[in-house]
N, C-alpha and C positions, 0 to 999 in steps of 0.2 A: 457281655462283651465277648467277641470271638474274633481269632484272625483270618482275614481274607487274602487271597492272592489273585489281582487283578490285571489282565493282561491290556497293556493301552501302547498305544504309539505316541511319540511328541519328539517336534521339533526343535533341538535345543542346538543356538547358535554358537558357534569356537570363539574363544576368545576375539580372533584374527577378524571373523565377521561381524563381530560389535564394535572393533575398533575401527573397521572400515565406513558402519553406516556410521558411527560417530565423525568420520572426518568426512564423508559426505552431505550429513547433515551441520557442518559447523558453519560459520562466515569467513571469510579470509582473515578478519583481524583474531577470532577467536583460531582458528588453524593458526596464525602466528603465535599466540600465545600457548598454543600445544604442542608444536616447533621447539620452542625454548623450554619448554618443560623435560621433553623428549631429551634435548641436548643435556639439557643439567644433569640429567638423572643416567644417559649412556654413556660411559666412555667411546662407545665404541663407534655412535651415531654424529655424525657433524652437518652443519647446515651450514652451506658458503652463500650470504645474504648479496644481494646485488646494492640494495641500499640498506645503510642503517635503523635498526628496527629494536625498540623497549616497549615491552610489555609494562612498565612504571611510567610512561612519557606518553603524554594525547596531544604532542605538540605537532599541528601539521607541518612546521618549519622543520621538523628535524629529515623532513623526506623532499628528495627531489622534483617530484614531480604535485605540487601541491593543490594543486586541480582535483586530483583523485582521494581527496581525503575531504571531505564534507562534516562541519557538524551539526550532524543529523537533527539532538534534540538539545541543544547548548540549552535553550529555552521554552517554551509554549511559543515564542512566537515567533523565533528560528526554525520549529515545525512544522507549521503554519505559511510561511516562505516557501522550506521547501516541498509543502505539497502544491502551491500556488504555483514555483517554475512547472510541475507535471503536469500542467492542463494543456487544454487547447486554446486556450483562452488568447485573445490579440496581447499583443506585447503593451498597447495603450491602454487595455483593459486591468492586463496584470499591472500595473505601474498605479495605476488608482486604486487595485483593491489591494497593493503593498501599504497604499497610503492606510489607506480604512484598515491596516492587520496593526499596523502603528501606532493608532490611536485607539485601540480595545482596551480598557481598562483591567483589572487585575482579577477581574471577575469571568472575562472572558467577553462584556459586554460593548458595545458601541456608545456608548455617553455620550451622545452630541447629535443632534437632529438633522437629514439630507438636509435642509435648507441652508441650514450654520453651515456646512463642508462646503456646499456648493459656495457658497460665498468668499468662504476660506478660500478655496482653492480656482475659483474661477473656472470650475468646471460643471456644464450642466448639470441640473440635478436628476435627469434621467440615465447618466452617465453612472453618476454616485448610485443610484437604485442599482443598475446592472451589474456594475464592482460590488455593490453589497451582497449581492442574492450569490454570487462567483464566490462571494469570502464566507454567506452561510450554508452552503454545497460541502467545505470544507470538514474536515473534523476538528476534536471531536464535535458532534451535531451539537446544535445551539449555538456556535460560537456564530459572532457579530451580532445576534437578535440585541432590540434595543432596549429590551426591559423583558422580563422574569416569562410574564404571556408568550411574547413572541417566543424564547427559547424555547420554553415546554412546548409550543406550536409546533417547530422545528422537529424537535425530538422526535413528536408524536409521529410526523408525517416520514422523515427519515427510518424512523423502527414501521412501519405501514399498520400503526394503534388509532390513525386518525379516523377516529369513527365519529359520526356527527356526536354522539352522547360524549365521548371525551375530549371533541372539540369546544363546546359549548361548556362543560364546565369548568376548560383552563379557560376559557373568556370570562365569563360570569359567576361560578360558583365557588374559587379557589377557597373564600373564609369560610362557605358553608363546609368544605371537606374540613379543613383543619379543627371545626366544633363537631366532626364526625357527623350530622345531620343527614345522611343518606338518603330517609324516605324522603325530608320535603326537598330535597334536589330530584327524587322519581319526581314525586308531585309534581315541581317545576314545568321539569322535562315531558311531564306524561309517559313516562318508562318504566319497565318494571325493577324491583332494587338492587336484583341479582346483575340486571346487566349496570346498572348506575356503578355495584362494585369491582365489577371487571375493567371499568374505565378506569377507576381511582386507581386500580391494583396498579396499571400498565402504566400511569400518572407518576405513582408513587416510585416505580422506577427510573423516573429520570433524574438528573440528574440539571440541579436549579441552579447552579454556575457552571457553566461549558469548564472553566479553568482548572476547576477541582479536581486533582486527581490525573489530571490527562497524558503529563509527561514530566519526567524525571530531571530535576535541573543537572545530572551529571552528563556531560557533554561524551558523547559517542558517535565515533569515525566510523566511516563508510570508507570502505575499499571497496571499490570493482572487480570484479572476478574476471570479466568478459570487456572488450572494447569493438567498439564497430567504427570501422570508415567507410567511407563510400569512394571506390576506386572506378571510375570512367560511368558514374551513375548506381552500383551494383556496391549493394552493403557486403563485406566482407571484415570476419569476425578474427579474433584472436584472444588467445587467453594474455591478461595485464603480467607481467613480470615483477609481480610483489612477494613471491614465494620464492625463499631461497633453492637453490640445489642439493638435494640431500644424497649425502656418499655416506661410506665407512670410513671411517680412519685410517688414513696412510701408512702410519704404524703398524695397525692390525692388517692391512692387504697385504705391507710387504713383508712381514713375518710370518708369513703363512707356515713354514718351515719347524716354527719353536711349537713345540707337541701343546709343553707348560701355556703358553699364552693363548692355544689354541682352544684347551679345553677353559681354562678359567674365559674366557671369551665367547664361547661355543652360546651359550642362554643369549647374553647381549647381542650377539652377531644376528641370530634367529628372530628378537624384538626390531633391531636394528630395521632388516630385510621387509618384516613385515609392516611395517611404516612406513618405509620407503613403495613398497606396493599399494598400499593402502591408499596414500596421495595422488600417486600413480592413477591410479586408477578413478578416482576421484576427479581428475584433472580431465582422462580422456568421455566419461559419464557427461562431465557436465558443457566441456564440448559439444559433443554430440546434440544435447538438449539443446544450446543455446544453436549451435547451427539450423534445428529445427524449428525452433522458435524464429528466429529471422528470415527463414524462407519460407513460413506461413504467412509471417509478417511485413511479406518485402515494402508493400504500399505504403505503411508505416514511416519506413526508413527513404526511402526515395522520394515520394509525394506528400510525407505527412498528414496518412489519411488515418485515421482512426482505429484501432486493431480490430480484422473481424473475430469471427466468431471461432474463439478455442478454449478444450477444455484442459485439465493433466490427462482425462482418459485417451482422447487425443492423443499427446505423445507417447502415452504410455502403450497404446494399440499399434500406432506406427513405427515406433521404435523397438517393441519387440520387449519391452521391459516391462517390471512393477509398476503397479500405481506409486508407490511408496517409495522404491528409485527416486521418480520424477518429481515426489511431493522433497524429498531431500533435497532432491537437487536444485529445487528452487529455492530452497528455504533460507533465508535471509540472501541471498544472492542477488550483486547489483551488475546493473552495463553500464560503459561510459561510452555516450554517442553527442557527437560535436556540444563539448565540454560541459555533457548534461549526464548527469546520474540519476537511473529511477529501476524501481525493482522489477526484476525479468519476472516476474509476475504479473507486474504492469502490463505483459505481452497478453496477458491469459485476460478474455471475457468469457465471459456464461452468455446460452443465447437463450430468442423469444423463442414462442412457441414454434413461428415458424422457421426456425433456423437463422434469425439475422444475428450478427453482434449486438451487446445492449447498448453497449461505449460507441459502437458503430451509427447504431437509432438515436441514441440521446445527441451525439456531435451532429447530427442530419438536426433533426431539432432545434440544438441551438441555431444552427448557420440560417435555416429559414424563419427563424422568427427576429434573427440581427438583419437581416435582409425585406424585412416585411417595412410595410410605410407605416410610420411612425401615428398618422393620423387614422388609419382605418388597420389595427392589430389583426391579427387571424386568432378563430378563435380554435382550440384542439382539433373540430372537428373538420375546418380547412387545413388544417397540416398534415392530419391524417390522410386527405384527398390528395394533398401535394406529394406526400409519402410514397404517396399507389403509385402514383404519375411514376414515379423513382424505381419502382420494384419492391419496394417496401410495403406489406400489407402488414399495418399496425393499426390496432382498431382505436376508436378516441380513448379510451377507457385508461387506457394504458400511454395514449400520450400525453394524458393529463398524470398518470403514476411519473413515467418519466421527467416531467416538467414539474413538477412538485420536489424531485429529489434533488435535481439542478436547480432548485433554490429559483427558478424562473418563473414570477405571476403569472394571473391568468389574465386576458386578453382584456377584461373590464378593470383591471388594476392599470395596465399598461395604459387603457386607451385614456383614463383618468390623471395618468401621470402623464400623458402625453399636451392634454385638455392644462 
C-alpha cells in the first residue's frame, strides 16, 4: 500500500445549481409542494398564492378553474380515457372505443365477443373491430385482447419480438413451454432450440394481464404549466397562473436598517433569493421551449395535422441549450389547448429514415385506410404507392411495422370482416 497524489479535474455543481435543475425538473403540482415546504421552513420567504392551494387536499373543487386539474390515474381505466381523448381518432370512434374501455374486465381483457356488442349496441360490427384495434394501440400493450393469445400477440408485436418462431408458439405451443419441452417445439417448428429459447425468453417477459401492475389506484392531478389559444387563427402561448408570487417578507424589507435582524436573517434572505431565482428562471427556460415547441408545431394547433418530425436535439441545437435543459424541461410538463391536456412531449416524434414524422406516417395511414372501400381494402403495398403520390417514400415493410402498432389488420382480415 502506498500514497499517491493524483492531479484530476471534476465538475461539481453549488448547491444553488442543484436546486435549480431540481425545480426545473419538477411538475407544477410537485413545485407547489416545494413552495410550501420553502415557506414552512423560511421565515423570511413568502408565497402570495392567487388561488387556494394544500399539499394534504387532491380535491379539484378546492381550485377555481377546475378544467386544469385532470385525474390523471384515479384508476386503469381513467388512464385509459385519458390516453383515448389524445388520439386522432373521430369523436364517433372515440365514443365506442369509451364504450369497449368500460366493459374490460379486471384483467384488462375484453369478455364479450364483437358480435354480442354489436348487437348490444346496434353498432356495426366493423365499427366495434376499428374502436377495438383504437383501444388495443392503447397501453399498457395487451389491453382490450380477448383472451390470454391475443394479448401476448399484442405484446409481442408492440415490443417488435413478433418473430414467426414466437408468433407460433403463443398460438399453438403455450402448454408445451410451460412443461419446459423445448426441443419438440424446435422439432415442431423445424428450428434450431437456441432460437426456440429466445422466443420463450422475450414470451416470458410479457406480461399475461394487461391490468397487472400498470397504474397506481392513488388518484394524481395534472396541472398545466403552458396554455395555448388561438387568437385570429395563430396559437399564442402563456404560462397558466397556478404558481404563487414569491417575495421576501415585508418585515424583513422594511427593516433593513436593524444590524440584529439583518445578520440573524443574512443565511435565510440568501436561501430566500435563490429560490426565488431558481423559479425564475425555470418559468422563463420553459417558456422559451414551449414557444418553440408550438412554432414547430403550428399545423398542429391551427389545422390539427399531426406533429412533424421533432427531436429534444432539435431544440436543444436551436435553442442554444443542454440536451438535459430541454429533457427537464419537458419532464412531466403538461399544455392546456381548447380544454384538452396532453404532455408537451406529445409535441416531440422521432423520425423515419427519411426524415418524415412517425405520428405524421402512421395518422396518413390511418386516414387512407378509413377512406379506402370497405369492399376492395388496400393491401400495405397500395398505401405505400398512395404514400409516394404524398411525398411520402415509406417502403411496405414498414407500413405493415406501422399498421401493426395501430392495432390496424391486415387487408385480408378487413376485407373478411367486410365479407
Amino acid at each position: 500500500m502506498k500514497q499517491l497524489q493524483i492531479l484530476q479535474q471534476k465538475q461539481l455543481l453549488s448547491q444553488y445549481q442543484q436546486q435549480s435543475l431540481s425545480v426545473l425538473s419538477a411538475s407544477q403540482s410537485e413545485l407547489c409542494e416545494m413552495i410550501l415546504q420553502w415557506e414552512a421552513e423560511n421565515p423570511i420567504f413568502t408565497a402570495e398564492w392567487k388561488m387556494p392551494y394544500s399539499a394534504s387536499s387532491a380535491d379539484p373543487a378546492d381550485y377555481h378553474d377546475p378544467v386544469c386539474y385532470v385525474a390523471a390515474r384515479e384508476n386503469r381505466y381513467e388512464d385509459l380515457y385519458l390516453q383515448l381523448h389524445c388520439t386522432k381518432a373521430s369523436l364517433s370512434l372515440q365514443k365506442i372505443a369509451s364504450f369497449l374501455i368500460g366493459s374490460l374486465d379486471s384483467r384488462g381483457y375484453l369478455d364479450c365477443s364483437t358480435k354480442e356488442l354489436a348487437r348490444l349496441t346496434h353498432i356495426e360490427e366493423k365499427e366495434i373491430f376499428r374502436a377495438l384495434a383504437l383501444v388495443q394501440s392503447l397501453d399498457p400493450p395487451g389491453t382490450g385482447a380477448r383472451n390470454l393469445t391475443e394479448s401476448l400477440l399484442i405484446q409481442l408485436r408492440r415490443s417488435g419480438n413478433d418473430t414467426p418462431a414466437a408468433v407460433s408458439i403463443v398460438k399453438n405451443y403455450l402448454p408445451l413451454v410451460a412443461d419446459r419441452k423445448f426441443r419438440e417445439i424446435s422439432t415442431l417448428l423445424n428450428l434450431p432450440v437456441e432460437d426456440i429459447k429466445t422466443a420463450i425468453q422475450n414470451i416470458c417477459k410479457l406480461n399475461p394481464y394487461p391490468f397487472n401492475g400498470s397504474c397506481s389506484e392513488d388518484t394524481v392531478y395534472i396541472v398545466p404549466d403552458i396554455e395555448v389559444i388561438l387568437e385570429n387563427g395563430e396559437p399564442v402561448i402563456s404560462l397558466t397562473e397556478y404558481l404563487p408570487s414569491l417575495t421576501l417578507d415585508g418585515f424583513y424589507t422594511e427593516n433593513r436598517q436593524n444590524t440584529d435582524l439583518m445578520n440573524w436573517a443574512k443565511k435565510y434572505a440568501h436561501d430566500a433569493q435563490n429560490i426565488i431565482s431558481a423559479v425564475h428562471q425555470r418559468q422563463i427556460t420553459l417558456l422559451a421551449v414551449a414557444q418553440y415547441l408550438v412554432n414547430a408545431q403550428r399545423s398542429f394547433f391551427t389545422h390539427n395535422i399531426a406533429p412533424g418530425a421533432l427531436t429534444q436535439s432539435d431544440i436543444a441545437q436551436d435553442l442554444g441549450i443542454s440536451l438535459s435543459t430541454v429533457s427537464r424541461a419537458l419532464n412531466e410538463k403538461y399544455m392546456l389547448f381548447q380544454n384538452r391536456i396532453f404532455p408537451m412531449k406529445a409535441l416531440l416524434t422521432s423520425k423515419t429514415a427519411a426524415g418524415h414524422s412517425k405520428e405524421q406516417v402512421k395518422s396518413i395511414i390511418r386516414s387512407i385506410i378509413e377512406q379506402e372501400n370497405g369492399d376492395t381494402p388496400l393491401s400495405d403495398a397500395d398505401i405505400a404507392r398512395q404514400m409516394s403520390s404524398r411525398g411520402f417514400e415509406v417502403s411496405r415493410r414498414t407500413i405493415t411495422k406501422y399498421r401493426q402498432s395501430m392495432g390496424i389488420r391486415s387487408y385480408k382480415d378487413r376485407l373478411r370482416m367486410a365479407n
